[in-house]
Phi, psi and omega in degrees: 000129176271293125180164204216139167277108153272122213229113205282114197274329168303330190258328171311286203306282180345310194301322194284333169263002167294298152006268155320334201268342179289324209247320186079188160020296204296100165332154150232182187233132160242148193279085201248018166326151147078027208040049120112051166089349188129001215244324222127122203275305223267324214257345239212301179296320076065285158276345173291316196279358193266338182276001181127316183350112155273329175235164168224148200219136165228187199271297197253161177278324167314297160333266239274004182251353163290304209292290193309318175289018162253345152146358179298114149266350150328144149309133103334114142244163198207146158198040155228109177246164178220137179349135146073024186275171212275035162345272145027266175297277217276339158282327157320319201266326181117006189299138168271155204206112199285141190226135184235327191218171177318298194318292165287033147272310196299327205263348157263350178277293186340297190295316163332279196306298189301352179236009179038062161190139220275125175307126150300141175205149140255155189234108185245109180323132174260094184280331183191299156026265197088015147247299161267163190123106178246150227275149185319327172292353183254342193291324176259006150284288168314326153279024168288281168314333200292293193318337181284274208312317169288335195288316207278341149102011164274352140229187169227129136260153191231005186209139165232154194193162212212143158222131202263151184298297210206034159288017180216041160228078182312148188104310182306130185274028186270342193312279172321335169322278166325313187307304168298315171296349179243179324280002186264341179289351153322285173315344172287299180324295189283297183320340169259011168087021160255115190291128154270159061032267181223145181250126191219135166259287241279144207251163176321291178310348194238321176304308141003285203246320200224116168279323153352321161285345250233351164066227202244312194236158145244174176236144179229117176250295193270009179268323174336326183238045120116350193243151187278143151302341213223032201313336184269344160265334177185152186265185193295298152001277186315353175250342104163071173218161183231129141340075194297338169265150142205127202260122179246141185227167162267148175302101166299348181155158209223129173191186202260167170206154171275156187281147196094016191266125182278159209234118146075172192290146202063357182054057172264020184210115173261154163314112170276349156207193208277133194226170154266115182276176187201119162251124162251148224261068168215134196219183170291329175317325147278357136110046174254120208288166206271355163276357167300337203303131185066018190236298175294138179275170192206137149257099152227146190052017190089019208208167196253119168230174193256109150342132181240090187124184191240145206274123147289168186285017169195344184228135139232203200201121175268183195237116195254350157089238179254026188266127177288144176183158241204133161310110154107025155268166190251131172243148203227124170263317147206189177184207172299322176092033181272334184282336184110345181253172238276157174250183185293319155330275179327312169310313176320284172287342172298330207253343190089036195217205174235165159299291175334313176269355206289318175305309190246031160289334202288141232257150149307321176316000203235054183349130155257150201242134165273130180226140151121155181325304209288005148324350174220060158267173149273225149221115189215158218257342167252156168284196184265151185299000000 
């Protein structure tokens, strides 16, 4: 081993009925966009649906049509498209399909009528975001078309949805904003006669914090994999979640060096006396960020140490001082942190970044390894007995 994420298929499937168990009523989506955050798209989808999942939500259609050609018959949502993107195809497969404007109303109707069979579509609000999403002036024109397209037997709509701006800033007053403008393009939408399925907001941070939010569904991508949204009120423990990745490499070598001996290119760390270096065989290439440099924690030997030197494209090397260790010892760069050693947070505040990229920058070079019962689920659209 060089080095491998390993990643505990048992604590997704936990997160998700913490989850669950949190939201009441209110379905839930884990969010498996992004190879399921860094983690695994199939293996992740998988234990999300065996924890309760009813839905899974991606970025791309390439996502949700990998989950089906792997057997998920569970709702699909997909919602970032662009002209002339794989419609078709995801109406064929059963995908739900996110609708923000006229254009991708035409273009799902098109794929409906060429594969002769009626698009699911959601109609997604822009309340404050300002990115995807359509704006309150636009909004009854679009549900307008839905309501045409559904008379015409070329979609259902079956959802409506909004995504917030600053829900993992309590407090922030753009939230109530956002609240009242999606219930009120709610009220336009069913007063002008479309029955949704599910009207879904809140986001990891708003499943959290605001129940107010939770609709019918919620969507969760990063409390999925164990980690908070919300670091300043509380880490994944205060939410009942466990961290699912932990990424470890073995020590490519280990050796004394004298003081004044410069460390990795520019010598931006010298020996301040005679030390033991550790080099571990991890770089940005593998997506350990190149600003960890002089920065990033580490466990090695059992003790917490400081990236020593600038992060290189495939290695760097810490300062184990006078403490012994040996080529082909584990250095744990994070994990959960029951061990003393650093989590993905800490990487997060080392670097000036979040946790979301810290996970899922982590490289194909970089094996993932399965651990926990649930590793030999399938993927089916309910959860496991």
């Amino acid at each position: 081993m060089r080095a491998e994420a390993r990643i505990d298929l048992d604590a997704i499937r936990d997160n998700i009925a913490a989850v669950r168990a949190r939201v009441g009523s209110a379905a839930v989506m884990s969010v498996v966009k992004a190879d399921a955050y860094g983690h695994g798209l199939l293996p992740c989808a998988r234990a999300a649906r065996a924890g309760g999942a009813a839905w899974l939500g991606t970025a791309v259609v390439e996502e949700a049509l990998a989950l089906r050609a792997a057997g998920d018959t569970g709702r699909v949502l997909t919602w970032l498209w662009a002209p002339g993107d794989r419609f078709e195809d995801a109406v064929r497969a059963d995908v739900d399909i996110s609708v923000s404007g006229l254009w991708a109303m035409r273009e799902v109707v098109d794929a409906a009528r060429a594969s002769g069979r009626t698009a699911r579509v959601h109609l997604k609000a822009d309340t404050g975001l300002g990115r995807n999403g359509c704006q309150p002036a636009d909004w009854p024109a679009l549900v307008e078309a839905g309501l045409k397209a559904q008379a015409d037997g070329a979609v259902e709509v079956v959802g409506l949805w909004s995504h917030f701006a600053c829900a993992d800033e309590p407090g922030h007053p753009s939230i109530p904003v956002q609240l009242v403008e999606f219930t009120e393009m709610l009220a336009h939408a069913e007063g002008r006669g479309v029955t949704p399925e599910v009207r879904h907001m809140a986001n990891s941070p708003a499943t959290l914090l605001l129940p107010e939010s939770y609709f019918d569904l919620v969507r969760v991508g990063l409390v999925s994999y164990g980690l908070s949204p919300v670091p300043e009120v509380g880490g994944p423990a205060d939410f009942g979640l466990r961290p699912a990745m932990t990424l470890a490499a073995s020590l490519a070598g280990v050796k004394r060096v004298p003081a004044g001996h410069g460390v990795s290119y520019g010598h931006s760390w010298i020996a301040p006396r005679e030390t033991t270096l550790a080099l571990v065989p991890t770089g940005y290439a593998d997506g350990i960020p190149r600003n960890a440099s002089n920065a990033g924690p580490v466990l090695v030997a059992g003790r917490r140490r400081t990236i020593a030197g600038r992060v290189a494209m495939d290695q760097f090397v810490v300062d184990l001082g006078d403490d012994p260790a040996a080529a082909g010892d584990e250095a744990i760069l994070f994990g959960p942190g029951d061990r003393g050693e650093p989590t993905a947070e800490d990487w997060a505040v080392a670097t000036g970044t979040i946790s979301y990229e810290i996970v899922t920058r982590i490289g194909a070079r970089v094996p993932r390894v399965y651990t926990g019962t649930t590793a030999g689920t399938t993927a089916t659209g309910t959860a496991a007995p």
